[in-house]
SERO-4910 file (N, C-alpha, C, O; in steps of 0.05 Angstrom, whole numbers):
BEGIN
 pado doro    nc1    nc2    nc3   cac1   cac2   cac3    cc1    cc2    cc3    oc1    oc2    oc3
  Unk    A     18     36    129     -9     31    119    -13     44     91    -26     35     72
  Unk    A      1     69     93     -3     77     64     10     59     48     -2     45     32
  Unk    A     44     56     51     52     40     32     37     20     21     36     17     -3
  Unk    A     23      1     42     13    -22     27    -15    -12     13    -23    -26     -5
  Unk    A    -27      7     18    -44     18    -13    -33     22    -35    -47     17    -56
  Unk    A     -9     30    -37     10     39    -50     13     15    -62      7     16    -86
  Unk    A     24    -10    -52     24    -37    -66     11    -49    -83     16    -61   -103
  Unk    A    -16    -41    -67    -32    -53    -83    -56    -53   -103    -73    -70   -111
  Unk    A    -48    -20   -107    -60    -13   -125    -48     -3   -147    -28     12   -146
  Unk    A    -65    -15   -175    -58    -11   -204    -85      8   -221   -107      7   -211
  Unk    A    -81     20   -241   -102     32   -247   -122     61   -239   -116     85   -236
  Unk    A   -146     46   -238   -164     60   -227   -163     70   -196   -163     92   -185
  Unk    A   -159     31   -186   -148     37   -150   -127     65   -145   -130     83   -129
  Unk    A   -108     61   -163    -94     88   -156    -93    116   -153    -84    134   -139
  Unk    A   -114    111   -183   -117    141   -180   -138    151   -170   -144    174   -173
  Unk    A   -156    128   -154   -181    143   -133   -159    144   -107   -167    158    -89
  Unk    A   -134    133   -102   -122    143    -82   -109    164    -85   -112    177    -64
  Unk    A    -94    175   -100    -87    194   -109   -101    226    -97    -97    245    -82
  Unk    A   -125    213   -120   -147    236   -121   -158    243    -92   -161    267    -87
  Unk    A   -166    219    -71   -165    231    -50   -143    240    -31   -149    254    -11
  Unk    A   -116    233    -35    -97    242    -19    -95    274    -28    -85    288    -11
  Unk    A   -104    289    -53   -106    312    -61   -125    325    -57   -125    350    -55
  Unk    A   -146    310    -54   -168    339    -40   -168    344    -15   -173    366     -5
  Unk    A   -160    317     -3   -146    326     27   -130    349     36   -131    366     53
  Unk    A   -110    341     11    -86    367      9    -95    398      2    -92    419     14
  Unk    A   -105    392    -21   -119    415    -32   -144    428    -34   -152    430    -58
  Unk    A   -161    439    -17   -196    440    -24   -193    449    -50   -208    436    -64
  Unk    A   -181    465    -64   -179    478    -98   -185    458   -116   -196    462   -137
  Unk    A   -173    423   -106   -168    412   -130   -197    396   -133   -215    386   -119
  Unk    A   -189    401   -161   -224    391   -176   -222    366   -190   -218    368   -214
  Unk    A   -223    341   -178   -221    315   -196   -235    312   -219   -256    324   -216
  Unk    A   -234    298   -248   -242    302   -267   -259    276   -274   -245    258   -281
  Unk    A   -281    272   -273   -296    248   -283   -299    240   -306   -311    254   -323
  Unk    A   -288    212   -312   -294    215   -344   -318    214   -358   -337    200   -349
  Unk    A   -321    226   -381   -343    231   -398   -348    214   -418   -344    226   -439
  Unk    A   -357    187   -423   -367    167   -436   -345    167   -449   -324    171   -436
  Unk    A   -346    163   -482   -332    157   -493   -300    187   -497   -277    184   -505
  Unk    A   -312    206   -490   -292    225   -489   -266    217   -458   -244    226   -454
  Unk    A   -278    201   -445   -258    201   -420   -257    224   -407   -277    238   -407
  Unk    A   -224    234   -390   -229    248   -383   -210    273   -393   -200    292   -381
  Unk    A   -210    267   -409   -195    291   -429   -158    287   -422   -141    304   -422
  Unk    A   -156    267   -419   -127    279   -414   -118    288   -383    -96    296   -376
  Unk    A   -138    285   -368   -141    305   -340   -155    288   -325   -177    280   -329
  Unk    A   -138    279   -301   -154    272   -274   -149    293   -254   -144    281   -232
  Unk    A   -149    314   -252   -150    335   -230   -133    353   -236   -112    346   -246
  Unk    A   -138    384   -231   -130    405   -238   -135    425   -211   -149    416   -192
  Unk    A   -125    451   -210   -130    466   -185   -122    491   -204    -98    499   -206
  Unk    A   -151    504   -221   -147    519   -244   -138    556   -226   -135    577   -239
  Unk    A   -137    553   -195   -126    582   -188    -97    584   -188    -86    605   -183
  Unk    A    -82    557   -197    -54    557   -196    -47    546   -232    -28    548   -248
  Unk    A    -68    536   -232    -58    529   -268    -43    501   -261    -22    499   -274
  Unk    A    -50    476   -243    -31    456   -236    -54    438   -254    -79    441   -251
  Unk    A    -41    419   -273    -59    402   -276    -46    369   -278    -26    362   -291
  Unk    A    -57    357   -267    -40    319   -258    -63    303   -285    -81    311   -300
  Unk    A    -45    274   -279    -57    260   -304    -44    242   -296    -21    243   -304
  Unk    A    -49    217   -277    -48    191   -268    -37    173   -288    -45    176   -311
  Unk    A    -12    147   -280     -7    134   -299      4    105   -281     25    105   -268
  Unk    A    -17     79   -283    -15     71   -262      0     37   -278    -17     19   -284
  Unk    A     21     32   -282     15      3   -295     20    -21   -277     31    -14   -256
  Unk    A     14    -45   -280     30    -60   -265     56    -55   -248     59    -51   -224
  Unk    A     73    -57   -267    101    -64   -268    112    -37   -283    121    -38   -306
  Unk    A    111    -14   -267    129     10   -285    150      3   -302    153     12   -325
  Unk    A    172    -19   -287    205    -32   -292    208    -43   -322    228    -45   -335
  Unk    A    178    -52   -331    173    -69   -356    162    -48   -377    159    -59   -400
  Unk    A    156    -23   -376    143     -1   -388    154     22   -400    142     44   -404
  Unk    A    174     17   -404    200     45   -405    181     59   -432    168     79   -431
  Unk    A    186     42   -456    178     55   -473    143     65   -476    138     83   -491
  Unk    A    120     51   -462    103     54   -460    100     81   -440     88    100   -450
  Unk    A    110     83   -413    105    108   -411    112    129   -415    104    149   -403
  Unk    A    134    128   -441    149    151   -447    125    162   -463    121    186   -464
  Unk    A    110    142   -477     85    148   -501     72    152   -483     74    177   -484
  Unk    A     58    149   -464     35    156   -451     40    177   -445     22    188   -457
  Unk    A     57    203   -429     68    220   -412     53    238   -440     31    250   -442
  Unk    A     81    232   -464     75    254   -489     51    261   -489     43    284   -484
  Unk    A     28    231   -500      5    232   -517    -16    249   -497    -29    269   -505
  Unk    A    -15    236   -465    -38    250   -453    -14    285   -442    -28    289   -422
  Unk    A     -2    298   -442     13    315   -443      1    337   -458     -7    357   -447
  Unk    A      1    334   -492     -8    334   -511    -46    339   -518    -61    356   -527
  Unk    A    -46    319   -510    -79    314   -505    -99    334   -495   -119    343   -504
  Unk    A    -82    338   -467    -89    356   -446    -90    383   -454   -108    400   -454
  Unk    A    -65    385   -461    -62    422   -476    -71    423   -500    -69    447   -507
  Unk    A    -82    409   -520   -101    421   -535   -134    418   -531   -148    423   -551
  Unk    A   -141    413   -513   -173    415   -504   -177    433   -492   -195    450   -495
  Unk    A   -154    430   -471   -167    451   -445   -158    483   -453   -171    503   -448
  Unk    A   -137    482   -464   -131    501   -472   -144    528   -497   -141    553   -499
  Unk    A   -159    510   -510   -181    520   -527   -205    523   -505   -218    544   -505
  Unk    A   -209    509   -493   -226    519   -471   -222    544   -451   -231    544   -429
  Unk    A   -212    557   -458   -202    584   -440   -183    577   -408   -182    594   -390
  Unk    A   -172    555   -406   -154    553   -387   -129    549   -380   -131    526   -373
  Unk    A   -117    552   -379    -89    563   -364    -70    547   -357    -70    542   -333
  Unk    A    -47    533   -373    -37    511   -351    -11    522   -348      6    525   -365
  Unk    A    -12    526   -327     20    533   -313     40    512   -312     63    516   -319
  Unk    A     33    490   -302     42    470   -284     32    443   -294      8    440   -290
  Unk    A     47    414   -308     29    392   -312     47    377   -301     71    383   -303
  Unk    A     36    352   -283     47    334   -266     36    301   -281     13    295   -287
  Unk    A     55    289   -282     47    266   -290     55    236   -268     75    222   -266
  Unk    A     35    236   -258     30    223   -228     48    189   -236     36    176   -253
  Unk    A     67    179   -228     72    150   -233     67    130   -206     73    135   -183
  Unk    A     56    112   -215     55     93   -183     79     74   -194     72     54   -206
  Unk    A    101     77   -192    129     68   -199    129     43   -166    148     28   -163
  Unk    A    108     44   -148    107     22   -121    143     20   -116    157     -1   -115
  Unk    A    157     63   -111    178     62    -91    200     49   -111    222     44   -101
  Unk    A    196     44   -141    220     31   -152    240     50   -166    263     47   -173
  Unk    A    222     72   -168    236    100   -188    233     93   -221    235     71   -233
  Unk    A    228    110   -229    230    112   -269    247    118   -282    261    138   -276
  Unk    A    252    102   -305    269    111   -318    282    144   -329    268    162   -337
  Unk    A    309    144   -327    310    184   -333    305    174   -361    310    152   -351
  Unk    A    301    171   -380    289    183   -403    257    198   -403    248    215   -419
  Unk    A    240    185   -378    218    198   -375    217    226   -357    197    240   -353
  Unk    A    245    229   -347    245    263   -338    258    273   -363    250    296   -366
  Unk    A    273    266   -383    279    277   -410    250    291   -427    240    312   -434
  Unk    A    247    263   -426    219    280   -438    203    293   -425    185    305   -438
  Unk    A    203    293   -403    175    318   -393    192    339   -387    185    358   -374
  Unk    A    218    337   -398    226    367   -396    227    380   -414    224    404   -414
  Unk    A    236    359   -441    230    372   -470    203    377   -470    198    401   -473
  Unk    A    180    360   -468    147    371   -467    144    396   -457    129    411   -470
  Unk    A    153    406   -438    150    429   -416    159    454   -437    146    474   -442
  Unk    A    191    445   -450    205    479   -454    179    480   -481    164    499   -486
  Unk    A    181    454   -495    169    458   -517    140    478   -526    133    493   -545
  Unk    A    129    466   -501     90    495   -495     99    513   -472     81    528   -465
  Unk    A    120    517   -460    130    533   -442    115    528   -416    103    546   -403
  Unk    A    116    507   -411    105    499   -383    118    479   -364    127    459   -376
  Unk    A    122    478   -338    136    471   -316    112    445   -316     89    443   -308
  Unk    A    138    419   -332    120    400   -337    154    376   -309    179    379   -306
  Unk    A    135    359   -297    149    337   -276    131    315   -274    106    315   -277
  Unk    A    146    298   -268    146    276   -265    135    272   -228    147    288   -214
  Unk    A    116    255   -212    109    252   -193    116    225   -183    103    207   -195
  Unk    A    128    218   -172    124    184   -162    113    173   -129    115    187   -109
  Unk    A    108    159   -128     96    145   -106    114    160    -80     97    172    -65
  Unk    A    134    163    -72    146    185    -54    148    207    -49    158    215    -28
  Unk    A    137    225    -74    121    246    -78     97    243    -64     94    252    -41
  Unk    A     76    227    -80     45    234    -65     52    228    -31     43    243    -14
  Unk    A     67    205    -23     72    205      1     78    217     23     71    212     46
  Unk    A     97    240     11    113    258     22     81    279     30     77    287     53
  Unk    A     64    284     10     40    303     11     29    293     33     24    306     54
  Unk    A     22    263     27      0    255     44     15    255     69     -1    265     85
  Unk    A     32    251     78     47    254    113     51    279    122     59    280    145
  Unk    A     47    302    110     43    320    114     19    338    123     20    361    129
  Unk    A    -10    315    122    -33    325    130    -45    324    156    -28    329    172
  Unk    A    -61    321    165    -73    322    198    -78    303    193    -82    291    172
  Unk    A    -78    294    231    -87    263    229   -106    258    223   -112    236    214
  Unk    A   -131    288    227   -157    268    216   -159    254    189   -170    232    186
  Unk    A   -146    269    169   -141    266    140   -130    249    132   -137    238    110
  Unk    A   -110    242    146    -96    209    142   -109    183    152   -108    159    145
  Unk    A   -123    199    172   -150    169    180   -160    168    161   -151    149    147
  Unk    A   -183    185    149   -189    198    132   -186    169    103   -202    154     92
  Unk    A   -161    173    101   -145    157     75   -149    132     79   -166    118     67
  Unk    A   -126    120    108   -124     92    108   -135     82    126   -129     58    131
  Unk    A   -156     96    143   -169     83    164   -164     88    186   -147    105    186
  Unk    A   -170     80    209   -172     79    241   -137     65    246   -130     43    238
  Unk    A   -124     81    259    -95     78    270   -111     56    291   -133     59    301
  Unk    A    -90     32    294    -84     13    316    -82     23    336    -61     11    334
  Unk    A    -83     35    357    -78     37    390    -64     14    400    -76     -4    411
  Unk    A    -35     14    396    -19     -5    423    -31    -10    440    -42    -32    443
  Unk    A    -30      9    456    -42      9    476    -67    -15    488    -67    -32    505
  Unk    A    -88     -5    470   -107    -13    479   -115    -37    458   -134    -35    442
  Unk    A    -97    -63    460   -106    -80    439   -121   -100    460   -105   -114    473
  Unk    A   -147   -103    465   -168   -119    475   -163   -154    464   -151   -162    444
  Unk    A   -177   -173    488   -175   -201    469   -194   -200    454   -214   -186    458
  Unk    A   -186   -227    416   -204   -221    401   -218   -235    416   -209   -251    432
  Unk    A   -246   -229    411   -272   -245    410   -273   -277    393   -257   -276    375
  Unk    A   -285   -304    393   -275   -327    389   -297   -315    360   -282   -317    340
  Unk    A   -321   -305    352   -342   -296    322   -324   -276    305   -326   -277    280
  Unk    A   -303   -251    320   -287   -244    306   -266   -258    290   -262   -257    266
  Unk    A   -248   -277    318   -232   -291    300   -236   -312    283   -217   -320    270
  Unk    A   -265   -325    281   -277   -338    260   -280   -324    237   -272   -333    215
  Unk    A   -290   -300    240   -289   -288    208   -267   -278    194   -266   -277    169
  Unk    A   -246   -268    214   -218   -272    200   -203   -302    190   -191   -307    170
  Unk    A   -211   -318    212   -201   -349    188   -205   -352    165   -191   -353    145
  Unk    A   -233   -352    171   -259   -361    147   -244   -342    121   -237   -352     99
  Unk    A   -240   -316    129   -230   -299    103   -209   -313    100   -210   -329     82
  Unk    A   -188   -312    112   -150   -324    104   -145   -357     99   -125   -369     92
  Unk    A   -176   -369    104   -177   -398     92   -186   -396     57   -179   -413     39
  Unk    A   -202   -371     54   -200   -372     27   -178   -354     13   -183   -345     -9
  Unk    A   -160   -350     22   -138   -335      4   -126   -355     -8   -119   -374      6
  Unk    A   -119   -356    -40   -111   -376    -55    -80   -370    -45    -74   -346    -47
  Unk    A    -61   -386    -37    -34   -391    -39    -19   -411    -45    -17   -421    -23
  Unk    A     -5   -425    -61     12   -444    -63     23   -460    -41     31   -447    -22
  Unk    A     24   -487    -39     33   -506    -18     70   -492    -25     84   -487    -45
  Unk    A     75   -488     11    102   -484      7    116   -502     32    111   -511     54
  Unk    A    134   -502     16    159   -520     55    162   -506     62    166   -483     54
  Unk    A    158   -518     88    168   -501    111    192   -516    139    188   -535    154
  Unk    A    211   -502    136    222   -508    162    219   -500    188    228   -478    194
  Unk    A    206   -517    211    202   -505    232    222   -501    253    234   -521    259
  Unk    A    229   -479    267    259   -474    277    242   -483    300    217   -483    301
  Unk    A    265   -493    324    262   -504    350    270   -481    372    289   -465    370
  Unk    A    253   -482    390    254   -458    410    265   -428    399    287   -420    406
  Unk    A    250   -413    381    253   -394    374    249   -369    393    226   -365    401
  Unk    A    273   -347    403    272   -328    420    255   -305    408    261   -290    389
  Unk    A    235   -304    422    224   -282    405    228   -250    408    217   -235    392
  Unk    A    241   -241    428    247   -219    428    271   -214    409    273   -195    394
  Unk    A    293   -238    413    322   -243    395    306   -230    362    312   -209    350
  Unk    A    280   -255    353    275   -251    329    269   -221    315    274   -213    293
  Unk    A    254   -207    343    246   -183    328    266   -158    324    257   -138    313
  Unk    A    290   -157    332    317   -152    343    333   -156    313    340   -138    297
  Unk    A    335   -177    310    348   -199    279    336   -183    252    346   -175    231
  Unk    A    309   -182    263    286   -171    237    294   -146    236    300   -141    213
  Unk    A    297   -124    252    300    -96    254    273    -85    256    268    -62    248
  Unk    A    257    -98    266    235    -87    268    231    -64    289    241    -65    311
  Unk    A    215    -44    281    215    -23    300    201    -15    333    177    -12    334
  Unk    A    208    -13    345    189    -21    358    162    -13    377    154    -19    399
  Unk    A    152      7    351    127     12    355    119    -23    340     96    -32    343
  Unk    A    133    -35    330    122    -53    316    123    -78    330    103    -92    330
  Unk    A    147    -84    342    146    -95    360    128   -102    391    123   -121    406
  Unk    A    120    -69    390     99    -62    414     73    -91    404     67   -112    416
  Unk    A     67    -83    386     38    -99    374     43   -126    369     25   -142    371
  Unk    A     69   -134    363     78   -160    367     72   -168    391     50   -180    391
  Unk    A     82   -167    415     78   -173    439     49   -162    454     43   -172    476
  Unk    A     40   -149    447     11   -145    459     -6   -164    447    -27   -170    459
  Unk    A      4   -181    416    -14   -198    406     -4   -230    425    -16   -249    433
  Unk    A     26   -222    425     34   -254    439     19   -258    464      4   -278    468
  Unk    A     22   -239    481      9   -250    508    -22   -253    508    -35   -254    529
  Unk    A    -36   -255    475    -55   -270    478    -60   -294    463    -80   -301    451
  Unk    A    -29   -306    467    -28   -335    456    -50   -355    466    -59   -374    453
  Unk    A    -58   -349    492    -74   -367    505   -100   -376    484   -108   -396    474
  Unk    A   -106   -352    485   -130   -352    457   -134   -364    426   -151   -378    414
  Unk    A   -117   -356    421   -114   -380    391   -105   -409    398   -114   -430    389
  Unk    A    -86   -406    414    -84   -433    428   -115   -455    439   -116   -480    435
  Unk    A   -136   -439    451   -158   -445    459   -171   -451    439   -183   -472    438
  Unk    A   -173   -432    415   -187   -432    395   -178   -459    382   -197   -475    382
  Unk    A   -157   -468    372   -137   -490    361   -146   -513    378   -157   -532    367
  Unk    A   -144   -514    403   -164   -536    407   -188   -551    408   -194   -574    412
  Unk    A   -205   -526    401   -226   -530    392   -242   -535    364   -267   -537    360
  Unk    A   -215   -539    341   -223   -540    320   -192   -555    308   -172   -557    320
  Unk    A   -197   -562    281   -178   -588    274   -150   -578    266   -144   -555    260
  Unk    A   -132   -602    265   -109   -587    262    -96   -580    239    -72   -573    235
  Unk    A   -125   -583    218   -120   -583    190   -122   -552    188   -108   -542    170
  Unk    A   -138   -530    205   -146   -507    208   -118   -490    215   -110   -468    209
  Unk    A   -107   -512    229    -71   -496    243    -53   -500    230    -32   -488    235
  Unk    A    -54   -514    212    -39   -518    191    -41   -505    168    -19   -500    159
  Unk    A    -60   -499    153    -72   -473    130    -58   -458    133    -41   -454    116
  Unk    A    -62   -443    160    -60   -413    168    -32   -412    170    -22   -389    172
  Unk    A    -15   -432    170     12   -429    168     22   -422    136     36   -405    126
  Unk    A      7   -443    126     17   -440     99      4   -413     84     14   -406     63
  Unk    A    -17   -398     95    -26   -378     88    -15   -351     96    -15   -331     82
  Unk    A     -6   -353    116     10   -320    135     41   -328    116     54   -308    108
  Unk    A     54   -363    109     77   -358    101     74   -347     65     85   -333     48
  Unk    A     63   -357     66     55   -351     31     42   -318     26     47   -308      4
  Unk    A     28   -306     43     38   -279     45     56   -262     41     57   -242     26
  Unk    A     76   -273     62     98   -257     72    108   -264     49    110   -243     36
  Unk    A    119   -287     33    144   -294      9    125   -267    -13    138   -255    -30
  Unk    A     99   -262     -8     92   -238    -31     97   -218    -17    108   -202    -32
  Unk    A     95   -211      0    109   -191     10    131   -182      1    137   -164    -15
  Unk    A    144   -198     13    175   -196      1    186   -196    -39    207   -195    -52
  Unk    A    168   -197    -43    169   -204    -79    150   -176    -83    143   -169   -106
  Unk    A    146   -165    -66    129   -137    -75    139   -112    -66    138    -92    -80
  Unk    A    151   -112    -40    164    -94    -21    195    -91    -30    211   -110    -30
  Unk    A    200    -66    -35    235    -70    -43    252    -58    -23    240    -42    -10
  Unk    A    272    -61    -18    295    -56      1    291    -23     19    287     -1      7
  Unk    A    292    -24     36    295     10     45    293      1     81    283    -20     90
  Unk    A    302     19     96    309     12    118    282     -5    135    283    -20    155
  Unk    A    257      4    120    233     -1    141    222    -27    128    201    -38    135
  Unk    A    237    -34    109    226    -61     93    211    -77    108    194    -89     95
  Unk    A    212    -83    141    206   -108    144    182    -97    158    164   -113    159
  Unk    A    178    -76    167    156    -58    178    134    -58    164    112    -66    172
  Unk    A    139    -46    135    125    -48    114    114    -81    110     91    -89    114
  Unk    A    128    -92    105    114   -127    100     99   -141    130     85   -161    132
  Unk    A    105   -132    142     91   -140    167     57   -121    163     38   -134    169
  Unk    A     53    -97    155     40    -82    147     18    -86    125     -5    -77    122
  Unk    A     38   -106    108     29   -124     84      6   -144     93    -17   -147     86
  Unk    A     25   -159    116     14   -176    119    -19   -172    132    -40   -182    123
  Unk    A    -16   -160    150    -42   -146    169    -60   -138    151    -81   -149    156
  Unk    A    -61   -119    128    -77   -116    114    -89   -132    102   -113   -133    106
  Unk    A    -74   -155     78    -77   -178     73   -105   -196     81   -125   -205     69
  Unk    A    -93   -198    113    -98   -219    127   -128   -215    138   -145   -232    142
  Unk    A   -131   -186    143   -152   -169    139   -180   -167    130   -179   -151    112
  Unk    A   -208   -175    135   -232   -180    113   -237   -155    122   -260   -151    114
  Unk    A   -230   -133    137   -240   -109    132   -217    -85    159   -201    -96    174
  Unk    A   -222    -57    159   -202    -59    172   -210    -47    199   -203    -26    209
  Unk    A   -225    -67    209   -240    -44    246   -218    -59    263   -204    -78    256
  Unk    A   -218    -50    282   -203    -53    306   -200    -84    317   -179    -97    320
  Unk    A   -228    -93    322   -236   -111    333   -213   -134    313   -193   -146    322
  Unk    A   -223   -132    288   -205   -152    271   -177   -154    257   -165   -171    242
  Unk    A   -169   -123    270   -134   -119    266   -132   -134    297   -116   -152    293
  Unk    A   -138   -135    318   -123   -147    342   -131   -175    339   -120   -189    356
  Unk    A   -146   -188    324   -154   -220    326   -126   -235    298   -118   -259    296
  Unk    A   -118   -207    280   -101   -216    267    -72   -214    276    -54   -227    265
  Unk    A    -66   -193    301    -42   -193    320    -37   -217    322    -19   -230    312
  Unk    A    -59   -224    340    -58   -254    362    -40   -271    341    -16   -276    344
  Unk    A    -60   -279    316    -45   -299    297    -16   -301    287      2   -318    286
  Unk    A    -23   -270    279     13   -267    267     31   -269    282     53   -272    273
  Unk    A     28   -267    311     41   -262    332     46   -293    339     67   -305    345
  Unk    A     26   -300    338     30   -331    343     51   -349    322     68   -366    329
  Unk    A     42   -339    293     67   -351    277     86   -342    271    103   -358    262
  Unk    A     93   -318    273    116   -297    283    133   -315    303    155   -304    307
  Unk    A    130   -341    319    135   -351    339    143   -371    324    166   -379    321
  Unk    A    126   -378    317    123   -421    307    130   -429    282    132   -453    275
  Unk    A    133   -402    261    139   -413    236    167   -386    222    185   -373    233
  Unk    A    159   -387    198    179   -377    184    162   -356    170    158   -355    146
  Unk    A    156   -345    184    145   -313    178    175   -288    184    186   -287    206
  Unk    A    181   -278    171    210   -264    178    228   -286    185    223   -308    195
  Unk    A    259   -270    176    281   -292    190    283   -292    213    278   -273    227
  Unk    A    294   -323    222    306   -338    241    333   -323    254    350   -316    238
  Unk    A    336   -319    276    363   -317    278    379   -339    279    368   -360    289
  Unk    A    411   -340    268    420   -360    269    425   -366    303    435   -387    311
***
């Protein structure tokens, strides 16, 4: 769940996640608001009893930016230590936060924040998305609810309601996606599939607690046209191909895009409407080409 925040945020989104995965961490740390046309000096959060000060750097596409964030690191680096520093404060420590979204940065940008560092004599690093991660999994559960919301209960996944699963359509009928082909495989094993996928199977758990309420979308599907069952195919598949064009290789890959997808698929994230989006995915997890096929 974190990862896919992680995904999908550029910017601002980031660094209000950031900023709260750190006060979580830290009560010391003091986020920095910016000041009209001054901004925020160079500084989105500092924890001035240790002298640590961060400075967020969020772009699209890190992979396309080599030389842009080498200039950004310097300029706000730079920036930082001559304001605050005439202001009577202390920097021990400057971190320059990357949302690199798990791809890693180029080493010329630990070159230079090491030359920046010897140069004002400060223990200057580089942060990336497996950093703040590593922080944030390290906190109490309340704190991680806290972050990404109310954990799923296996356990206790209830049938959706038929006004719930209307307002999750209604949302995933307006997600813009491209008409795509699809091949529909014939008698697909679905335990085989989730097996094939490597899916885990806490993940699996929720797979199958959503299948055995096939009856329900099935019910629902009869009651409404088959232009509605057909969308939602092309919508959960057109998902997942961004999924996969966003999510990069690592053992939990397919955990993570299944994760993708749920969020996604999502008009908000309460309970009631993560199990009405099981049912679905679970249902085309079955019937279409959501994850591979086994041969």
């Amino acid at each position: 769940m974190f990862k896919t925040k992680i995904y999908e945020s550029d910017k601002q989104s980031f660094e209000d996640l950031f900023v709260k995965v750190f006060q979580n961490y830290n009560p010391k740390f003091q986020a920095v608001k910016p000041q009209g046309r001054y901004g925020d000096r160079k500084n989105d959060g500092f924890d001035d009893s240790t002298g640590e000060y961060y400075q967020v750097y969020a772009p699209e596409d890190i992979q396309l930016k080599e030389n842009e964030a080498n200039s950004k690191l310097e300029e706000d680096f730079n920036g930082l230590y001559e304001y605050w520093t005439t202001k009577g404060f202390i920097i021990k420590k400057y971190y320059f936060v990357v949302n690199d979204k798990y791809k890693g940065v180029y080493p010329t940008l630990f070159v230079k924040a090491k030359a920046l560092g010897k140069e004002k004599d400060i223990e200057c690093k580089i942060l990336t998305c497996k950093n703040v991660e590593d922080i944030f999994l390290a906190l109490s559960d309340e704190k991680i609810i806290d972050i990404v919301g109310l954990l799923p209960d296996v356990l206790d996944i209830q049938g959706p309601e038929y006004d719930v699963m209307n307002e999750v359509i209604r949302f995933l009928l307006k997600i813009p996606i491209p008409k795509i082909a699809e091949l529909i495989p014939e008698d697909v094993n679905f335990d085989k599939k989730i097996v094939f996928n490597s899916l885990s199977r806490a993940v699996s758990e929720y797979l199958n607690a959503g299948r055995r309420q096939n009856f329900a979308i099935k019910e629902y599907f009869e009651l409404n046209s088959d232009f509605t069952k057909e969308e939602l195919r092309q919508k959960f598949t057109g998902i997942y191909k961004e999924a996969q064009i966003l999510i990069p290789e690592s053992e939990t890959r397919n955990d993570e895009i299944l994760q993708f997808i749920i969020e996604k698929a999502s008009p908000n994230s309460t309970l009631p409407i993560y199990n009405a989006v099981y049912v679905l995915i679970a249902y085309y997890f079955e019937y279409c080409d959501i994850f591979e096929t086994p041969i």
